[in-house]
mmCIF file as gemmi writes it, N, C-alpha and C atoms, coordinates in Angstrom:
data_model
loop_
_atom_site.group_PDB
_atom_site.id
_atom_site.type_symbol
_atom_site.label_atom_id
_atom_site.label_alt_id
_atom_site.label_comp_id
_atom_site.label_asym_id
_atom_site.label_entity_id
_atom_site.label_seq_id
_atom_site.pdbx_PDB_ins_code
_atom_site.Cartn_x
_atom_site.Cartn_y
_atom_site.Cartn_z
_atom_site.occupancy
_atom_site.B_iso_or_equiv
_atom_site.pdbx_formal_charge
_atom_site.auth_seq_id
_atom_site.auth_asym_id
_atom_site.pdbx_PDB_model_num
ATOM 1 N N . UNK Axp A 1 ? 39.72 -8.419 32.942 1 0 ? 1 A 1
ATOM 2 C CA . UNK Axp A 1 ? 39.585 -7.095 32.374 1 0 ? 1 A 1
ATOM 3 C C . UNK Axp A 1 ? 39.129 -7.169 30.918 1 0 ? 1 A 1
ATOM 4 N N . UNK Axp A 2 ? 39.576 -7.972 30.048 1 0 ? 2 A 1
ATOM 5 C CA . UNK Axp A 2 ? 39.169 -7.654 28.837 1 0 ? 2 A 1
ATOM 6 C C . UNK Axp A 2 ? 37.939 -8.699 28.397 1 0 ? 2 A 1
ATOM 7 N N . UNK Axp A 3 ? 37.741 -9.661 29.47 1 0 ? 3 A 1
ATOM 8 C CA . UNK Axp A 3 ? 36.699 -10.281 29.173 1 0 ? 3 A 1
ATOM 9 C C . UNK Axp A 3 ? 35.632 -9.299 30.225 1 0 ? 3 A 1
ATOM 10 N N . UNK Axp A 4 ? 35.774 -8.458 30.876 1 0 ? 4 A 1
ATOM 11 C CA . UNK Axp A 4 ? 34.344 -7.394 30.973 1 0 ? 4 A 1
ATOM 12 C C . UNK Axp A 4 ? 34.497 -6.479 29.872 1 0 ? 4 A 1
ATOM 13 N N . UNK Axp A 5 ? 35.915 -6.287 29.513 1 0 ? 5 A 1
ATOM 14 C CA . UNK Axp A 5 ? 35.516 -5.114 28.098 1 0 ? 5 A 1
ATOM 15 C C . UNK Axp A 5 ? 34.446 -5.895 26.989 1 0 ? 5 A 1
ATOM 16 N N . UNK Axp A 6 ? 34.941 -7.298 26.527 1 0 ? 6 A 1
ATOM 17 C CA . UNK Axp A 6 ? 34.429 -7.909 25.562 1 0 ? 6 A 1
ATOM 18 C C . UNK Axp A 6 ? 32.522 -8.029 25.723 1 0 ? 6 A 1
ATOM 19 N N . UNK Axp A 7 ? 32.77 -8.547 27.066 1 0 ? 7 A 1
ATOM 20 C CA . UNK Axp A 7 ? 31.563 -8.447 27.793 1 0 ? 7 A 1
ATOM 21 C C . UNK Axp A 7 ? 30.27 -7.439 27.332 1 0 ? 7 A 1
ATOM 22 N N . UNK Axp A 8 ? 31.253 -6.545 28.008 1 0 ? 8 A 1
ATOM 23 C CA . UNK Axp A 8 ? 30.251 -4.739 27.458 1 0 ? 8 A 1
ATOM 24 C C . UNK Axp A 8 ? 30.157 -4.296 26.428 1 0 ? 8 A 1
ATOM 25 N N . UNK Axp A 9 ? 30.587 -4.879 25.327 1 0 ? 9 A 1
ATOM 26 C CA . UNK Axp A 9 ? 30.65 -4.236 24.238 1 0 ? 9 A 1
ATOM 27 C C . UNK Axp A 9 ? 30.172 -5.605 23.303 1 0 ? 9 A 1
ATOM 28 N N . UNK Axp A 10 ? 29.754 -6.414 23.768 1 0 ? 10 A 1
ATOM 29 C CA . UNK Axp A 10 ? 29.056 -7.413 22.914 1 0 ? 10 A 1
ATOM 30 C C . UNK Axp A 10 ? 27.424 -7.061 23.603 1 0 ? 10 A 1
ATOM 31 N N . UNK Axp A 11 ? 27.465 -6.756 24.608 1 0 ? 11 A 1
ATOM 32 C CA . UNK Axp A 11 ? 25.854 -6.171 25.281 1 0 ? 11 A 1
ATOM 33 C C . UNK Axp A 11 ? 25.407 -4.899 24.384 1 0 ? 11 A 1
ATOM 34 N N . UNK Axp A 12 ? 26.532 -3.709 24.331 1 0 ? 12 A 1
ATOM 35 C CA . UNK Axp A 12 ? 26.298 -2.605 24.004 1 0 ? 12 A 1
ATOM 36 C C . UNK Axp A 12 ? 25.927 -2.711 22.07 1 0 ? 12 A 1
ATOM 37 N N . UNK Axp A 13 ? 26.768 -3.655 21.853 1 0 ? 13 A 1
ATOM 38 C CA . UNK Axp A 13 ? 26.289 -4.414 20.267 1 0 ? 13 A 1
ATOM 39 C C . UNK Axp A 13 ? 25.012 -4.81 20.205 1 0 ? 13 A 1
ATOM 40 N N . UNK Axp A 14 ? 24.458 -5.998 20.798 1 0 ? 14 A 1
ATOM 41 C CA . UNK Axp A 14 ? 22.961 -6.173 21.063 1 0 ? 14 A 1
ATOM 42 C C . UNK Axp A 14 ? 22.054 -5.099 20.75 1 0 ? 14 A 1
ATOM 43 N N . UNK Axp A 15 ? 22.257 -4.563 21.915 1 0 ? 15 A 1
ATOM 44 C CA . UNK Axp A 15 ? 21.76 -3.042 22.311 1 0 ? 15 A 1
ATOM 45 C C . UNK Axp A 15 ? 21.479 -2.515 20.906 1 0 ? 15 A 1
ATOM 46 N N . UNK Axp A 16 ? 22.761 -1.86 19.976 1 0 ? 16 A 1
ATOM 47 C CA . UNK Axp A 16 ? 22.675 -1.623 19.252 1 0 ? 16 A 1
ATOM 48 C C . UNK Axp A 16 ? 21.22 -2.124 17.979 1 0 ? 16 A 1
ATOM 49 N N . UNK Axp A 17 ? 21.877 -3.218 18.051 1 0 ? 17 A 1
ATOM 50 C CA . UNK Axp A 17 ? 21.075 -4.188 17.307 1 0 ? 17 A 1
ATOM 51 C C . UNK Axp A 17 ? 19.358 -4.29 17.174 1 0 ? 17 A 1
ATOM 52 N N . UNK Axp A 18 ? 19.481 -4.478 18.197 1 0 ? 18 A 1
ATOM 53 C CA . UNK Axp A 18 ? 17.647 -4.289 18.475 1 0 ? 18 A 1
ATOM 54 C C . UNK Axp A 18 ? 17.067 -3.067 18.596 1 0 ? 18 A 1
ATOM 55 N N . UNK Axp A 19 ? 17.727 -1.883 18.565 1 0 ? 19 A 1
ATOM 56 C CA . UNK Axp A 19 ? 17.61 -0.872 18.028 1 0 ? 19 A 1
ATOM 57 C C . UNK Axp A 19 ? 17.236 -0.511 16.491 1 0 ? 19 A 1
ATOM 58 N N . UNK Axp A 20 ? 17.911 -1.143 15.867 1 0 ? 20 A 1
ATOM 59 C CA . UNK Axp A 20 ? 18.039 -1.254 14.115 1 0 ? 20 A 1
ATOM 60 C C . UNK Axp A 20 ? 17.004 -1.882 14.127 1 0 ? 20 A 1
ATOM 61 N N . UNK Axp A 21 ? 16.688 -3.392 14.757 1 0 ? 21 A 1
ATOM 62 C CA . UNK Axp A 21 ? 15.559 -4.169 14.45 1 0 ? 21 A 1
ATOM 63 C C . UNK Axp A 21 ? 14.146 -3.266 14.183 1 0 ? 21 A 1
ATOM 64 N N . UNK Axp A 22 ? 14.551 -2.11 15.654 1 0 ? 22 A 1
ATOM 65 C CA . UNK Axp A 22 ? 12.901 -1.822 15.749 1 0 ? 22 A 1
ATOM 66 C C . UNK Axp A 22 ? 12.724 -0.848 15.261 1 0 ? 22 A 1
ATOM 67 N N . UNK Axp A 23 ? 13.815 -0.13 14.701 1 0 ? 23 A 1
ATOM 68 C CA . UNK Axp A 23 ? 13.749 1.091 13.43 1 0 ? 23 A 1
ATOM 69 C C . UNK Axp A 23 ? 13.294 0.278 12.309 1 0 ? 23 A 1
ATOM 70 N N . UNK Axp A 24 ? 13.777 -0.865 12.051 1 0 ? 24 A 1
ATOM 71 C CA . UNK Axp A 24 ? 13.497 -1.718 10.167 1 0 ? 24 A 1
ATOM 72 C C . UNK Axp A 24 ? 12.24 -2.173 10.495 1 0 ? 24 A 1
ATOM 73 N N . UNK Axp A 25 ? 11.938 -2.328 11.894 1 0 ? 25 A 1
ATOM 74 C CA . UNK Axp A 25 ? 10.263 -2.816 12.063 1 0 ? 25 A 1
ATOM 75 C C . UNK Axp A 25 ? 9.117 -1.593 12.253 1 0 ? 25 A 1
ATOM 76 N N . UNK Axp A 26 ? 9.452 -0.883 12.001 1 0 ? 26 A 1
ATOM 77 C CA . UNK Axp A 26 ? 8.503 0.577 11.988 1 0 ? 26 A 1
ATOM 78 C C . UNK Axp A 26 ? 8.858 0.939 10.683 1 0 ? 26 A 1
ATOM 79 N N . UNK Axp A 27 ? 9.752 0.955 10.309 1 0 ? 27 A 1
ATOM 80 C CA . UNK Axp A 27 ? 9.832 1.393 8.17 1 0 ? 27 A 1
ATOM 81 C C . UNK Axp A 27 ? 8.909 0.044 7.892 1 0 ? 27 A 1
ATOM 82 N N . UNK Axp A 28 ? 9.268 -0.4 8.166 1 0 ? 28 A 1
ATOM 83 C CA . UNK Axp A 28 ? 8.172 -2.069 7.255 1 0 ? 28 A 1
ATOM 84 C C . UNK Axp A 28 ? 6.708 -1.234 7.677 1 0 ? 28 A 1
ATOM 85 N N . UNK Axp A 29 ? 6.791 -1.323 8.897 1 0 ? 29 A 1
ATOM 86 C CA . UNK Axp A 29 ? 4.821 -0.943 9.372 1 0 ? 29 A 1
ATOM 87 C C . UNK Axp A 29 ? 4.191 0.281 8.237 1 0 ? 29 A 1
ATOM 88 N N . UNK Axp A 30 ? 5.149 0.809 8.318 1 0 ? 30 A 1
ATOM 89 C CA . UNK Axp A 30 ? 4.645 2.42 7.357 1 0 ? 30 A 1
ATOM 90 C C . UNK Axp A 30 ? 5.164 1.533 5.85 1 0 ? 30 A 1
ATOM 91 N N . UNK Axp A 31 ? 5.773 1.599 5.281 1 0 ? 31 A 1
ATOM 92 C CA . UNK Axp A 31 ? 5.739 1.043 4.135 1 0 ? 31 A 1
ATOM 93 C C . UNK Axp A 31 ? 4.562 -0.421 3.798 1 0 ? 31 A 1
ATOM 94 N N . UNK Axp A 32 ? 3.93 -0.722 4.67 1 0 ? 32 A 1
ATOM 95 C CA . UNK Axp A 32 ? 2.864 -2.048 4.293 1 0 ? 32 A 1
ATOM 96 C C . UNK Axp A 32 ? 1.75 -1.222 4.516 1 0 ? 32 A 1
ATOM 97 N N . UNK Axp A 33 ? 1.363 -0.172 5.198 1 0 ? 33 A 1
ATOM 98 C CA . UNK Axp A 33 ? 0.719 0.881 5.343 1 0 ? 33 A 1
ATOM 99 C C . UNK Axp A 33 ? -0.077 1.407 3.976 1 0 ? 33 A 1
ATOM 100 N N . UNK Axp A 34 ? 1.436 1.988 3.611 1 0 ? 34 A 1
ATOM 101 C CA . UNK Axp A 34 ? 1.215 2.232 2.495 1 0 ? 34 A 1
ATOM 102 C C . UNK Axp A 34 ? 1.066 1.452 1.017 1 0 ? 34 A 1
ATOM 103 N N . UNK Axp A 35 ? 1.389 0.443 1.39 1 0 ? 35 A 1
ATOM 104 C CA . UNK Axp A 35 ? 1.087 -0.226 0.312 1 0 ? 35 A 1
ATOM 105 C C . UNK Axp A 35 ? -0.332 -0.68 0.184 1 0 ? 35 A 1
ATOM 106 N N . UNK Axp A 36 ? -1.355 -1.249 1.417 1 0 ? 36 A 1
ATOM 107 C CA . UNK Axp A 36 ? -2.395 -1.202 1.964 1 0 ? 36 A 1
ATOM 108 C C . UNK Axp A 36 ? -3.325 0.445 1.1 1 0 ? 36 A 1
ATOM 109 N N . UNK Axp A 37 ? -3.249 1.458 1.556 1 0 ? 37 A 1
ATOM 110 C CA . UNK Axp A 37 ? -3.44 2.456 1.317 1 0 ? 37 A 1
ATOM 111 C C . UNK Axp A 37 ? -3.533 2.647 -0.492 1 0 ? 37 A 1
ATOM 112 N N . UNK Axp A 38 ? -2.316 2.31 -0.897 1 0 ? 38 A 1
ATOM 113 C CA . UNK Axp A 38 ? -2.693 2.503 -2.82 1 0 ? 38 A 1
ATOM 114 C C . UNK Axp A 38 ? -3.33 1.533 -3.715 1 0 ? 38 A 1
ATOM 115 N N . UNK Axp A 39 ? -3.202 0.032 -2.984 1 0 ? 39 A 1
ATOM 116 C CA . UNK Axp A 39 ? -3.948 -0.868 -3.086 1 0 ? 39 A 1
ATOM 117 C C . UNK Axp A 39 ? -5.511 0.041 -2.916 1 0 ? 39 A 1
ATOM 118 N N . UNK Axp A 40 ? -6.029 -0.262 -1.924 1 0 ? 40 A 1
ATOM 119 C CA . UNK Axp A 40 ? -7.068 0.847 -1.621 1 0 ? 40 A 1
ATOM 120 C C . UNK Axp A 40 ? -7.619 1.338 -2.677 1 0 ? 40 A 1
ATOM 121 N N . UNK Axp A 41 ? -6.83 2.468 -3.109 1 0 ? 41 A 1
ATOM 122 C CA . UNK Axp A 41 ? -7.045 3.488 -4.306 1 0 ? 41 A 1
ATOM 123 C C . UNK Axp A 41 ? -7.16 3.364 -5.48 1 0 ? 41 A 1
ATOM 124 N N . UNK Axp A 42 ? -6.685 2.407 -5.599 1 0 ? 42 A 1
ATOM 125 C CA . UNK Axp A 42 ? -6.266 1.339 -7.205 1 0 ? 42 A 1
ATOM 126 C C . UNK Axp A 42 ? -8.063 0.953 -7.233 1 0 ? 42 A 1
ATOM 127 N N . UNK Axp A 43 ? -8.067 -0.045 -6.232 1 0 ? 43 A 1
ATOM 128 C CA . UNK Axp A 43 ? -9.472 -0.713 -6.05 1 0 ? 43 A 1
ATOM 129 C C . UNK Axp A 43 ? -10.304 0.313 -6.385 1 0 ? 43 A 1
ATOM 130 N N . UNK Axp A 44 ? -10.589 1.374 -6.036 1 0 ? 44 A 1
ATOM 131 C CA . UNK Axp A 44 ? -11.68 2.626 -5.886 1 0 ? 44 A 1
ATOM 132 C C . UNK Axp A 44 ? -11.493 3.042 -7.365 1 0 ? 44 A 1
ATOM 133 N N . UNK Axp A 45 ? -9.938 3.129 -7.858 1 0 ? 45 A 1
ATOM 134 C CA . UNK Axp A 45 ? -10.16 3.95 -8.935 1 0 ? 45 A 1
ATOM 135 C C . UNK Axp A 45 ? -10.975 2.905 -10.285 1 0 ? 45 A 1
ATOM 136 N N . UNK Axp A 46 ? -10.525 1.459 -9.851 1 0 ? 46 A 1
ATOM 137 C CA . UNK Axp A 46 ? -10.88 0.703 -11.116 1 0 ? 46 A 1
ATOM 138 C C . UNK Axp A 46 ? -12.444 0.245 -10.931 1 0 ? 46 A 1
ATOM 139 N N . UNK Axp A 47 ? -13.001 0.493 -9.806 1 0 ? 47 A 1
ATOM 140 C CA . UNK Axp A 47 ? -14.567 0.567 -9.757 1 0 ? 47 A 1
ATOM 141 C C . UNK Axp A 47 ? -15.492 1.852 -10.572 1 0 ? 47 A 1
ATOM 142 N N . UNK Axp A 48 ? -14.651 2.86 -10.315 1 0 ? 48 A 1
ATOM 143 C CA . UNK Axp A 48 ? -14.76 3.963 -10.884 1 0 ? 48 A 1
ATOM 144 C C . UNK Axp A 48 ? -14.381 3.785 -12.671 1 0 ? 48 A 1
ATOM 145 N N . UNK Axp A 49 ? -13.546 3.869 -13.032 1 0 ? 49 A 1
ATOM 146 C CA . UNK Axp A 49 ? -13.601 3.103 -14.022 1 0 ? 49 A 1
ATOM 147 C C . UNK Axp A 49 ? -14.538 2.609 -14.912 1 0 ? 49 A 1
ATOM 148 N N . UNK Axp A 50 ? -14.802 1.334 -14.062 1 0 ? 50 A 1
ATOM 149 C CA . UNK Axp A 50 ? -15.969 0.426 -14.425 1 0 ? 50 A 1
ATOM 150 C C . UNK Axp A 50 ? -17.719 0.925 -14.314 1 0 ? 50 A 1
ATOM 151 N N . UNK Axp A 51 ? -17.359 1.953 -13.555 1 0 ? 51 A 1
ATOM 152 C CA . UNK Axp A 51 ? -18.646 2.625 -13.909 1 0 ? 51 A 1
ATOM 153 C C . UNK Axp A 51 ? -19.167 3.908 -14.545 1 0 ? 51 A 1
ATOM 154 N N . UNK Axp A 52 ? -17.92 4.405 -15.1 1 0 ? 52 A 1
ATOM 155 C CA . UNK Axp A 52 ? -17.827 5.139 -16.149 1 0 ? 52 A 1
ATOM 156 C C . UNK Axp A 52 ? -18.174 4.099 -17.492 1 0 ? 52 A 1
ATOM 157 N N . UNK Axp A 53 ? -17.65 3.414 -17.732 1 0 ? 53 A 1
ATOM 158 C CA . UNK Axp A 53 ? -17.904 2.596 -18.925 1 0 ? 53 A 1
ATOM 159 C C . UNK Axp A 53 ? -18.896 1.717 -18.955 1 0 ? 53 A 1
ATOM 160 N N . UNK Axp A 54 ? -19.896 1.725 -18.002 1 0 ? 54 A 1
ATOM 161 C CA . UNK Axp A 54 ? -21.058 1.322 -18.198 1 0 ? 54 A 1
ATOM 162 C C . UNK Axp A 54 ? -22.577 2.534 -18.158 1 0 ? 54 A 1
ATOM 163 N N . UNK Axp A 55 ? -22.143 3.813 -17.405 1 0 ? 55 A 1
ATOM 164 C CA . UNK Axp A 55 ? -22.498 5.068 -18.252 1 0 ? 55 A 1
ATOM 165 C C . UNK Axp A 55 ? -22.705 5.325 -19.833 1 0 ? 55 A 1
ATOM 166 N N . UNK Axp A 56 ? -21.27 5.003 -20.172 1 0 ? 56 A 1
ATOM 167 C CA . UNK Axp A 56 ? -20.882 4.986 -21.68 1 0 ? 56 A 1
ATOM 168 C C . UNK Axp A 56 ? -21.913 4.597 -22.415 1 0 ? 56 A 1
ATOM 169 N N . UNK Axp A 57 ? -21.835 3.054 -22.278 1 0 ? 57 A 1
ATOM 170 C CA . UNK Axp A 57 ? -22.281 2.049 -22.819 1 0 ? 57 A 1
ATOM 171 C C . UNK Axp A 57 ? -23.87 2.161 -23.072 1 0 ? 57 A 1
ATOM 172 N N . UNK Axp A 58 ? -24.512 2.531 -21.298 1 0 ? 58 A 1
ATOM 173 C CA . UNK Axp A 58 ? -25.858 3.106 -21.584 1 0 ? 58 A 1
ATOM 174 C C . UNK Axp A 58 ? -26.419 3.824 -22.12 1 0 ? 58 A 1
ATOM 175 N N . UNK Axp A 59 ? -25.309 5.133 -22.228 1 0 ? 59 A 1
ATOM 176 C CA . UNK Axp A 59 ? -25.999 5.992 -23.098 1 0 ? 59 A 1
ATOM 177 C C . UNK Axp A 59 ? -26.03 5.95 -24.879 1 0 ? 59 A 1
ATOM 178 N N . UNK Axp A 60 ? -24.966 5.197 -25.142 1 0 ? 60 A 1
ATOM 179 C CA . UNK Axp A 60 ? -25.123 4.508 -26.606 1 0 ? 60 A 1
ATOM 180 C C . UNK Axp A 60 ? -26.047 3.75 -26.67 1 0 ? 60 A 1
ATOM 181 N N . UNK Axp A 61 ? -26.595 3.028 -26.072 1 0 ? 61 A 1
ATOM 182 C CA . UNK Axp A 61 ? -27.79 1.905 -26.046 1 0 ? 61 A 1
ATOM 183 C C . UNK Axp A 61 ? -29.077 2.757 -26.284 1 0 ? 61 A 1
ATOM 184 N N . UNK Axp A 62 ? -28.862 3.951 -25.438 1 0 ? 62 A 1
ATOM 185 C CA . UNK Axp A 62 ? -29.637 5.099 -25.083 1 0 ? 62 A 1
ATOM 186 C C . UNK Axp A 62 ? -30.149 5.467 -26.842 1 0 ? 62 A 1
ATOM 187 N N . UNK Axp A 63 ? -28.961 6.414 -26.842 1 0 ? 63 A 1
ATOM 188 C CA . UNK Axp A 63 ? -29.236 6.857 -28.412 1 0 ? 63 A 1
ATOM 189 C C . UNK Axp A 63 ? -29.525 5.867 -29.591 1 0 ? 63 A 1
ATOM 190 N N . UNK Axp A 64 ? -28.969 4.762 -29.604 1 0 ? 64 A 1
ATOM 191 C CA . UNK Axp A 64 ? -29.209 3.615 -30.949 1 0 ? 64 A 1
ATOM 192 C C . UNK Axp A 64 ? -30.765 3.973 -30.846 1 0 ? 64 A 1
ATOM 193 N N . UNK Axp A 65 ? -31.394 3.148 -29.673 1 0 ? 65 A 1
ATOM 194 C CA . UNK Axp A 65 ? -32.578 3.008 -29.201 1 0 ? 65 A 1
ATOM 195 C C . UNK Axp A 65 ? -33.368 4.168 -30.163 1 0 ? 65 A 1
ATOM 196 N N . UNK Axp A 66 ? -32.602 5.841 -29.487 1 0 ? 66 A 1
ATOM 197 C CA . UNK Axp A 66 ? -33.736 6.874 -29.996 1 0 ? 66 A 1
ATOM 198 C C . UNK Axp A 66 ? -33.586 6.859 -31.71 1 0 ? 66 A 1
ATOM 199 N N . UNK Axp A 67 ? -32.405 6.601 -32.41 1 0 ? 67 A 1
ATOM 200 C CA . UNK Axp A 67 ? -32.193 6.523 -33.315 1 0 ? 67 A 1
ATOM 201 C C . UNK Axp A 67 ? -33.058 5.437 -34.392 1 0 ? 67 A 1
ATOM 202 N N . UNK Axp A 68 ? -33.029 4.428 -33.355 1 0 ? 68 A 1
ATOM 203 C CA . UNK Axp A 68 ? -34.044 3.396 -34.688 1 0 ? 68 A 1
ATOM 204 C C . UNK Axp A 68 ? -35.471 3.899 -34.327 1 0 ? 68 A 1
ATOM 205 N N . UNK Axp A 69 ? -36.053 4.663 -33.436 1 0 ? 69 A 1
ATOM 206 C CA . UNK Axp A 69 ? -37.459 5.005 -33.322 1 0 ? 69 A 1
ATOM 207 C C . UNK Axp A 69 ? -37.861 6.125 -34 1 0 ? 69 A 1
ATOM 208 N N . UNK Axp A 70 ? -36.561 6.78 -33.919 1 0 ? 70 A 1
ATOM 209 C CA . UNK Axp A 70 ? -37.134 8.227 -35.041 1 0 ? 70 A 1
ATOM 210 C C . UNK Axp A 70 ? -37.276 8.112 -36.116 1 0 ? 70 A 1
């Protein structure tokens, strides 16, 4: 008797268990997701960035240029 109680309730523990596993393994999936995702954005924003400041740059080159010709 109490080794089927122990029984069932070390199964029903398991049970439990791999339950939790595959809840903490779906928060991980969405949280690497997202980390994937701002990575991403980071990348985009610092290209962006970088081509703002070479805009910049041109158009100072731009003006010096008109400046020593006038």
């Amino acid at each position: 008797m109490l080794l089927t109680d122990n029984r069932r309730l070390r199964l029903e523990n398991d049970e439990l268990n791999i339950d939790g596993m595959r809840r903490m393994r779906s928060r991980v999936t969405c949280l690497e997701e997202k980390i994937k995702l701002y990575k991403d954005k980071m990348s985009r924003n610092k290209k962006l960035i970088v081509a703002y400041k070479l805009l910049i740059v041109s158009w100072m080159i731009f003006l010096v240029i008109l400046l020593l010709d006038g």
